[in-house]
N, C-alpha and C positions, 0 to 999 in steps of 0.2 A: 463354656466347657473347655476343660486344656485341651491341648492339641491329642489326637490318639498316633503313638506310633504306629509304622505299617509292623508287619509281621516280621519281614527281614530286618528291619533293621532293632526290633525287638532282642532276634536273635543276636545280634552284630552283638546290641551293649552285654548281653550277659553270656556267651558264646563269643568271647571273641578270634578265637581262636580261626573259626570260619574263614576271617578274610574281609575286608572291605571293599566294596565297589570303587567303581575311579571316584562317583560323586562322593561315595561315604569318604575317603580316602584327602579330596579336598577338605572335606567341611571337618574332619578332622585334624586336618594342618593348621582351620582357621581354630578351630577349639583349646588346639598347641599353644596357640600363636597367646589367644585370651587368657589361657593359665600363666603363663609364664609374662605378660603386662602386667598380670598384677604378683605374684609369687615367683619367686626363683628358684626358675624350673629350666631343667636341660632333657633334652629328648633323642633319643637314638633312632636310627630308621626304623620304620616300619611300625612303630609303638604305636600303641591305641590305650586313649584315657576314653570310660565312657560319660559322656554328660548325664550319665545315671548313679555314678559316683561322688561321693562329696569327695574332695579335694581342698584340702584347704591345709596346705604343707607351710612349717617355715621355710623349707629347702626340699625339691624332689629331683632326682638325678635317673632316670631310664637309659637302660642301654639297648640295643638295638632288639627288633621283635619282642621286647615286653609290652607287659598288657594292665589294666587298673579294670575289673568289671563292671558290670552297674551293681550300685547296692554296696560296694565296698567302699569303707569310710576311712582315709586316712585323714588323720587330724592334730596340728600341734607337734607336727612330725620332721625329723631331717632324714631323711629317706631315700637312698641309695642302693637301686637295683641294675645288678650289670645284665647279661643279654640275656634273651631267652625266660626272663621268671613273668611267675604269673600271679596275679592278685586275684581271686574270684570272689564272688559277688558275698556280701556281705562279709567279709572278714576285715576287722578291725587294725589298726596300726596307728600306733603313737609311740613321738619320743625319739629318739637317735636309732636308726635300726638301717645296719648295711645288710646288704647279698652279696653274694659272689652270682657267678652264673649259673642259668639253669635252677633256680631257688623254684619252686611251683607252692602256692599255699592255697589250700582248699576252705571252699568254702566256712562262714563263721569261725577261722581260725581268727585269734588274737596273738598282737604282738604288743607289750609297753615296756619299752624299752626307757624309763624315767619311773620313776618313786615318791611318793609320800618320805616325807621325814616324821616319826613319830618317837623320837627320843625322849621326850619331854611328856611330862603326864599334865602337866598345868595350864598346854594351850592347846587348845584344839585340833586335830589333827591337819583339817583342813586348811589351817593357819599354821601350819608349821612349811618350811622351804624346802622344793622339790631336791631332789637330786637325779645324775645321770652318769649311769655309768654306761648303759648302750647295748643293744644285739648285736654281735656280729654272726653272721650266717656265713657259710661257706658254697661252694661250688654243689652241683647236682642234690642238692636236696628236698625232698617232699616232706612239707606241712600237713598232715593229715587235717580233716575237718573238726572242728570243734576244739582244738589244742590250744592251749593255752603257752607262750611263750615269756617270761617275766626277764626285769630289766638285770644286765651284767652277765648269761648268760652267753655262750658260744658255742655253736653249735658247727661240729668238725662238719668237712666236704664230706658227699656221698652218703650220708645219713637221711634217715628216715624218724620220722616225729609221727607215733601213732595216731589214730583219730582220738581225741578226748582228752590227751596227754595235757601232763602241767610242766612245764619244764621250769627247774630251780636251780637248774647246776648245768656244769656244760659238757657238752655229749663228745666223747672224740668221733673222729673219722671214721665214716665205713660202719654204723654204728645205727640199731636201729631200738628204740627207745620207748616205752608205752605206762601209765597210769599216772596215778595223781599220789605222791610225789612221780614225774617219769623215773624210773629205772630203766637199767639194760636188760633187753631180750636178747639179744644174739648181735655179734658183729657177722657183720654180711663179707668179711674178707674170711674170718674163721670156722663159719658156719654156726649151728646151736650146740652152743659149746656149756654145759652147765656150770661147769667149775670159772668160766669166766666171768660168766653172769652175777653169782653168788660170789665170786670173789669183789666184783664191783658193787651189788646189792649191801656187802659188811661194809666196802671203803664209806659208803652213802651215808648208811646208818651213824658209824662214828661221826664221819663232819656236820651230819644234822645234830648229834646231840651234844656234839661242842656248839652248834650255833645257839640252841636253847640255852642252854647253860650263857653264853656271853651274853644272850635278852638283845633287845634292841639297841643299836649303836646311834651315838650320836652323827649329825650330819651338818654336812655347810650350809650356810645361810644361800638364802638366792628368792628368785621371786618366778611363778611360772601363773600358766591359768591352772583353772581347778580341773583336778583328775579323777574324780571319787570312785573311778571303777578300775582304774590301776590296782592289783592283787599283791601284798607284802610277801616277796621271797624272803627264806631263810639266809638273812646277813652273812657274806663269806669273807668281805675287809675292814681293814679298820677305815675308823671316820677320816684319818685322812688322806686316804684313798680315792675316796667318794669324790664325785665332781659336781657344782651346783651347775644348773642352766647353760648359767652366763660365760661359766667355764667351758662346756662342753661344746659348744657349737660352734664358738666366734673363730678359733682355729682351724678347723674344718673350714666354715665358709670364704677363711682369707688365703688360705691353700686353694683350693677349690678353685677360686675366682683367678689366682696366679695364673695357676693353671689354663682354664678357659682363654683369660689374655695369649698366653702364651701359643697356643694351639690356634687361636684365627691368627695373631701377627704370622704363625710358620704359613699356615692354608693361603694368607692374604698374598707371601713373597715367595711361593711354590715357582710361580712360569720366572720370573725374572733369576731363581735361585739356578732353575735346570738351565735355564740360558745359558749361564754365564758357564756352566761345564760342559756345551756342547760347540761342539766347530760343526762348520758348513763349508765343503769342497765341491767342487766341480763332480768331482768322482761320488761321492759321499757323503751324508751325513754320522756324526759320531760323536760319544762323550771321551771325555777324560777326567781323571779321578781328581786333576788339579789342573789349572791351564798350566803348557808347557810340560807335562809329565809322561812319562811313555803310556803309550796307549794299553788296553788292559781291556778284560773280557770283563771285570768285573763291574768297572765302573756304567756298562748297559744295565748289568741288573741292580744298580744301588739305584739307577733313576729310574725304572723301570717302576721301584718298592717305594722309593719316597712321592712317584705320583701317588702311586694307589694307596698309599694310607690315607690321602686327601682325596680319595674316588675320582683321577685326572689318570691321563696320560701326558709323558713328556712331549712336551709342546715341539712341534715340526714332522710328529710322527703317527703313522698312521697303525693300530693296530698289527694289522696284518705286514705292512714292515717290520715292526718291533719283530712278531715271530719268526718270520722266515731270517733274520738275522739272526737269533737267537739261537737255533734252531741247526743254522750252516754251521755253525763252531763244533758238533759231534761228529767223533769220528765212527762211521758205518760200520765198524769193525770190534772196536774194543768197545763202543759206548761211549766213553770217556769225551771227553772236550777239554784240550790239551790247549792253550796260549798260543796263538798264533806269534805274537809281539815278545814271548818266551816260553818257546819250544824246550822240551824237554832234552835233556842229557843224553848222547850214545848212549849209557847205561841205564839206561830209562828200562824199569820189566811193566810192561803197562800191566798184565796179567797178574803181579804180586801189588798194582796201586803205590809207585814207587814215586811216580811224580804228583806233588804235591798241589800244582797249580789244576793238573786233570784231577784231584780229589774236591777242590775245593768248588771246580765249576760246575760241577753235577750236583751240590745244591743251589750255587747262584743260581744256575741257569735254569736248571730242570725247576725251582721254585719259581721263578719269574716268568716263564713260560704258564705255571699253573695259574698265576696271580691275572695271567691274557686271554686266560681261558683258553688253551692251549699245553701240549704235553713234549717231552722229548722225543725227536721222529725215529729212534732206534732205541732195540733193549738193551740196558748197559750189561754187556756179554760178559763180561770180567766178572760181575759179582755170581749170575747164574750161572756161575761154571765154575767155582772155584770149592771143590769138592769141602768135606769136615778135614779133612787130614792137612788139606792143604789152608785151609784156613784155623786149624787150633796152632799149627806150627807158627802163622803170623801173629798173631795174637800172642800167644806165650815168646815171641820173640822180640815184640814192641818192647820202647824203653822206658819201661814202666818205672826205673828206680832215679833215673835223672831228666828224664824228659816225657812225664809224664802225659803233657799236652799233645805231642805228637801220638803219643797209643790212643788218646781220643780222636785225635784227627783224623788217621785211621780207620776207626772204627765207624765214625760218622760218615765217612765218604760209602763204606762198605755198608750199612743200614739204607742211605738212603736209595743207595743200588736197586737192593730191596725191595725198598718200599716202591720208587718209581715202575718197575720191573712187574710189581703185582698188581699195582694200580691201572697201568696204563695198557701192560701184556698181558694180562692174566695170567704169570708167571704161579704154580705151584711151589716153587721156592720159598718158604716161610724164612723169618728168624732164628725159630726156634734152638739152632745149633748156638747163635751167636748168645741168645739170653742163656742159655744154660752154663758157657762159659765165664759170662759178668757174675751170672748169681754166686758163681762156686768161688771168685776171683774177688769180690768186694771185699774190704778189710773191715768187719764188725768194729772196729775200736774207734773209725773214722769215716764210715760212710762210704768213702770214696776208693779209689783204683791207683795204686800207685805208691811211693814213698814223697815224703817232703828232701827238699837237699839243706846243706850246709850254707849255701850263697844264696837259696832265694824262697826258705820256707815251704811253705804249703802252695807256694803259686803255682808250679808246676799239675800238682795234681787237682789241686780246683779249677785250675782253667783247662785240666782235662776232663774233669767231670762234665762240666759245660757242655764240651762236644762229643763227650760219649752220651752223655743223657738225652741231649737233644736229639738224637739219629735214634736212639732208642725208646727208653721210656715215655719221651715228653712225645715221639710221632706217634707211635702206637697204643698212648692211651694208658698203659701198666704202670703198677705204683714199682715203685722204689726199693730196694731192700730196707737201707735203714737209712730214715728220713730225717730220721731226731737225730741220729751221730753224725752225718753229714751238715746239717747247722750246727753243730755245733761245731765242728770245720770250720765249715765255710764264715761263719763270726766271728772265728777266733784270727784268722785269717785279714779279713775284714779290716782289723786292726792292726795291722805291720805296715806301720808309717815308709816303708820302705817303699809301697805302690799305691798307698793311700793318703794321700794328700795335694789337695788342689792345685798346687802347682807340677803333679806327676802324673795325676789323675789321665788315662787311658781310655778307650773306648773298651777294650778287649777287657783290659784287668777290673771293668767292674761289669760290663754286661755276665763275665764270667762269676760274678758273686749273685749280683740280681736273679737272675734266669736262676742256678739252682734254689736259693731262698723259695723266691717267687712258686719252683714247682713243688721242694716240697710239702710248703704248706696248701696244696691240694692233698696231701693225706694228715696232714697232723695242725696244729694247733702249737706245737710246742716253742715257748718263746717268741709267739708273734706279735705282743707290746714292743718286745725288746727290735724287733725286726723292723717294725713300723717308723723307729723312733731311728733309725739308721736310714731308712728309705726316704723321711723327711730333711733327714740332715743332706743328706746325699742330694735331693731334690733342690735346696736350697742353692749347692754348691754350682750345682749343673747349669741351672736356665740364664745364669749372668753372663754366659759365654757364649749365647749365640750371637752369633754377626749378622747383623741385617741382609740381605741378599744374597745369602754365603754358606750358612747356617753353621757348625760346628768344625773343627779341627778335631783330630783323630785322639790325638793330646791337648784336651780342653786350653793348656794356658796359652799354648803357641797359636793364637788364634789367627795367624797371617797364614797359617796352612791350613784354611777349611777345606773340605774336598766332599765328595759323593760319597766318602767309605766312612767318613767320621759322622757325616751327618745322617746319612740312614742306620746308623749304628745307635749313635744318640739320641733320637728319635724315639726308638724300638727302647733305649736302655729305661727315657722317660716315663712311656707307655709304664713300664713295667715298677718302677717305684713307683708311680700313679699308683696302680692296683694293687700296690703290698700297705699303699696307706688308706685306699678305698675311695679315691677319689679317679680315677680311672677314665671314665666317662665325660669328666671335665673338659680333656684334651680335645677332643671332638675330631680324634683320627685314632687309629689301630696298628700295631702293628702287620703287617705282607710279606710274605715271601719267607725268604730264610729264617725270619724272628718272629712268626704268627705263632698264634699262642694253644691254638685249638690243635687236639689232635688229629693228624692227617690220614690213618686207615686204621683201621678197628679189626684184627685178628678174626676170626671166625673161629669158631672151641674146633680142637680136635676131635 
C-alpha cells in the first residue's frame, strides 16, 4: 500500500501557506535540491514545491516565499515567479509565462502560454509547429479560480482576473476583468465607471472582428511536444511576429544562466571585495570609498548594503558595532547627520536642509540601520517642523528649470524625513502637503518635474525624477501621475549619446533611467518590449566591467577606480534590468538599503 500522508503534512502540500516545520523545511531543501538535478531550477528562500505537484519545467525560476501546491501541474513550461506568488493546487501552466511579484493564482486556474499553429487546412493540426509568444503577468495580481489565461496575453500590475474568465487580450493596470471573452468591469483606480467600460467593451469588439475577418495566420516552423488542450486565442500579429519554440526560450536561458554566473562569482568575492575597502587602526575600524580617498559616511552604508544583498555582514564587524557607528553620526538636535570628514558651510540653515551631504545621509544611513534591523536614534526634527508655508516656499523655490536634480534631492532628503519620523516615532506628520504640491507641479507633456536645458537635455530632470520619486511614490506605495509620458521621457532621453555610451556610461546617469522605467511599469504596460530590449542591451554593456575583487567603478570604463559607491550602485542598477527583462531571480541577490525595491510604509486612508 503507498505510504499514507500524516494529516499535517497533508495540509503543508495543499496549504502551503501554513508554514513548514524544521523537518518539513529540510526534506524540502532536499526535494529543491532533486528538481533542480535533473531541470533548471532556481529557488528563492523560503519557497515550497509540493511533492504532490507534477513539475516537470524546461526552466522554473521562484523568488523568494513562493509556493507550487500539490495537484498543481506545470508542464513543458519556462516559468518565472518573483516573490510572494502562489500556485494552488490543481491549476495548470504551460509554455513561457513570467510573474511579477505578488502574482496569487487560484485553484484550476490555466495558463498556456505557447499555441498550436493551424494555418494550413491540409496537415493536421497536431502536426502543424507550435508557437510562443508568452504571458507576461505583472506585480500584485489575482487569478481568480477556473480562468483561463491564453498565450501573448499581458496582464497590467494590480489587476484582478475574475473566476471563470478567458483572457484573449491584454488587461491594463489596475484593472479587473471577467467572462469568456474577459472584458473590463471596472478599473479599481477609477472605480465603476460605465462609460469606461463600454468604451473598452467597443475597442474589444472591433479588434475581435478585425481578427475574424484576417482568419488564422500563418506561423513559423518549430517542433514542440503535443498540446492538445492549449485553447486558440483570437490572432492580434502577424506571422512574423510570432516566435517558434526554439526561438523563444534559448535567449532567455542564455541571459538567465549569465546572469546566475554572474551573481555567485559577486556572492563567491563578497569578504575579499569588502576587505580590500576597509583599514584596521589601533583606534578603529573603518571603510573608505576607495583606498587612499577621504573618509566618508557613506562608504559604511555602501558596505553595509552590498553585504546584505548576499545575506552577510561586512566581515570584521559585529552587528551591533555596525549600529552604534551608524547611529553616533546624527545629530540629537536637527536629526540630520552632517559629515564629520566634510562639515558643512558657516551658512549652513540646517532647518531649510541646505547641506547636501546631511540630505543625503539620512537615507544612507537611516536605510542601512534598517537593513540591521535597527533605526535612527532621533526624530529628524527639521522635517516635522517645518510648517506648509515654509515648505511650498522651498519647493516653489528649488531650481527646477536648470538643475532639476537638485529639486529632487531636496525633496528626497525631505520624504524620507517623513517617512523615518513615522515609522520609527509614530510621528502624525503625513506627506500629504508634499504629494499635493508634486501632483499640481507635474508637467502632463513629460511626465516629469522640471525643464530640460540647452547643454545637457533631459538629464537634468530625469535624474530628478529618480530622487523625487524614490522618497515619494516608489516609498509609499502611490502610482505616478503620468506613467506613459514619463517613458516616454525617460527613452527618449535614454538615447542622447551624450551620457550614453559605454565609454561614459555612469552609475547615477542610468540607475536614474532604470529605477523610473522599472517603477512605471508597475502601473502600465506601455512600451515594455521596447523597454526590455534597452534593459538587455544595457545588461550586456554592464557585466564586462566587473573586476574581480574590486567589483565596479562609478564610470563603468575607468575601471582602476572601483570603489564601495559604484559597486553598490551597480549591483542595485543590475538587479533592476534583471527585472525589466524578467530574469531577476537569476542574480541570486536583491537589492537593500537606499535601492530596495518594495515599498517602505503604506499611508493609512484618511
Amino acid at each position: 500500500m503507498p505510504e499514507q500522508l500524516s494529516a499535517s503534512r497533508k495540509a503543508l502540500d495543499y496549504m502551503p501557506w501554513i508554514g513548514p516545520s524544521a523537518q518539513e523545511r529540510q526534506e524540502q531543501i532536499l526535494y529543491q535540491q532533486q528538481l533542480a538535478a535533473v531541470y533548471p531550477c532556481t529557488f528563492g528562500e523560503s519557497c515550497y514545491v509540493s511533492p504532490l505537484a507534477v513539475v516537470l519545467p524546461d526552466e522554473l525560476q521562484m523568488g523568494d516565499r513562493s509556493y507550487i501546491a500539490g495537484g498543481a501541474v506545470v508542464r513543458s513550461a519556462r516559468l518565472v515567479m518573483g516573490s510572494d506568488c502562489s500556485l494552488n493546487s490543481y491549476s495548470v501552466l504551460s509554455g513561457d509565462i513570467t510573474m511579477g511579484n505578488g502574482v496569487r493564482v487560484a485553484s484550476h486556474a490555466s495558463m498556456y502560454g505557447f499555441n498550436h499553429g493551424f494555418a494550413s487546412t491540409d496537415i493536421p493540426v497536431f502536426r502543424q509547429p507550435l508557437t510562443v509568444k508568452g504571458i507576461i503577468i505583472g506585480d500584485d495580481v489575482w487569478i481568480g479560480a477556473n480562468a483561463v489565461i491564453l498565450d501573448g496575453v499581458q496582464i497590467g500590475s494590480h489587476s484582478i482576473v475574475a473566476a471563470g474568465a478567458v483572457v484573449t487580450r491584454d488587461v491594463p493596470a489596475y484593472s479587473i476583468v471577467g467572462g469568456n471573452p474577459a472584458r473590463l468591469i471596472r478599473s479599481r483606480l477609477c472605480g465603476d465607471t460605465a462609460e469606461m467600460a463600454a468604451a473598452h467593451e467597443q475597442e474589444e469588439d472591433i479588434g475581435m472582428k478585425m481578427d475574424t475577418q484576417a482568419g488564422g495566420a500563418a506561423v513559423n516552423t518549430g517542433t514542440g511536444t503535443d498540446a492538445a488542450d492549449a485553447a486558440v486565442p483570437a490572432d492580434r500579429e502577424s506571422a512574423g511576429n510570432m516566435k517558434p519554440v526554439t526561438q523563444g526560450v534559448q535567449p532567455f536561458s542564455l541571459l538567465a544562466q549569465q546572469l546566475a554566473d554572474f551573481g555567485n562569482q559577486a556572492g563567491e568575492q563578497l569578504i575579499p571585495l569588502l576587505e580590500y575597502y576597509s583599514e584596521v587602526t589601533e583606534e578603529e575600524n573603518f571603510f573608505r570609498d576607495r583606498p587612499g580617498f577621504k573618509r566618508t559616511v557613506r562608504a559604511y552604508c555602501d558596505a553595509v548594503e552590498i553585504a546584505a544583498m548576499f545575506g552577510s555582514l561586512p566581515p570584521g564587524w559585529t552587528r551591533e558595532e555596525l549600529i552604534a557607528t551608524l547611529q553616533g553620526f546624527q545629530d540629537a538636535g536637527t536629526g540630520l547627520l552632517p559629515d564629520p570628514w566634510s562639515p558643512p558651510g558657516a551658512d549652513n540653515r540646517p532647518e531649510l536642509l541646505t547641506d547636501h551631504l546631511s540630505r543625503y545621509h539620512l537615507l544612507a544611513v537611516g536605510y542601512a540601520l534598517e537593513v540591521l534591523g535597527s533605526a535612527l536614534r532621533h526624530p529628524v526634527a527639521v522635517a516635522e517642523d517645518m510648517d506648509i508655508v515654509v515648505l511650498y516656499q522651498q519647493l516653489n523655490d528649488l531650481p527646477w528649470e536648470d538643475n532639476a536634480w537638485g529639486g529632487g534631492d531636496w525633496i528626497d532628503c525631505f520624504a524620507t524625513g517623513l517617512y523615518h519620523n513615522l515609522k520609527t516615532f509614530g510621528s502624525r506628520k503625513r506627506p500629504d502637503d508634499l504629494f499635493g504640491w508634486l501632483a499640481t507641479h507635474c508637467r502632463q507633456d513629460s511626465g516629469l518635474w522640471g525643464l530640460p536645458t540647452a547643454e545637457e537635455g533631459w538629464l537634468q530632470p530625469v535624474n530628478g525624477f529618480y530622487r523625487l520619486t524614490r522618497a515619494t511614490y516608489a516609498q509609499f506605495g502611490l502610482p505616478l501621475p503620468y506613467p506613459e509620458r514619463s517613458i516616454d521621457t525617460v527613452l527618449a532621453h535614454s538615447r542622447d549619446r551624450r551620457f550614453f555610451r559605454a565609454e561614459v556610461l555612469n552609475a547615477c546617469n542610468v540607475l536614474d533611467v532604470v529605477h523610473p522605467l522599472w517603477l512605471c511599469l508597475k502601473q502600465t504596460d506601455y512600451r515594455r518590449p521596447e523597454i526590455r530590449t534597452w534593459a538587455e542591451n544595457m545588461l550586456s554593456e554592464v557585466l564586462k566591467f566587473w573586476v574581480p575583487q574590486r567589483g565596479f567603478a562609478f564610470q563603468l570604463s575607468q575601471q582602476q577606480d572601483t570603489g564601495l559607491q559604484g559597486t553598490e550602485m551597480w549591483l542595485s542598477i543590475i538587479y533592476l534590468l534583471a527585472d525589466l527583462c524578467g530574469v531577476s531571480t537569476s542574480l541570486g541577490y536583491s537589492p537593500k538599503g537606499v535601492h530596495r525595491l518594495d515599498p517602505a510604509f503604506s499611508l493609512p486612508p484618511r
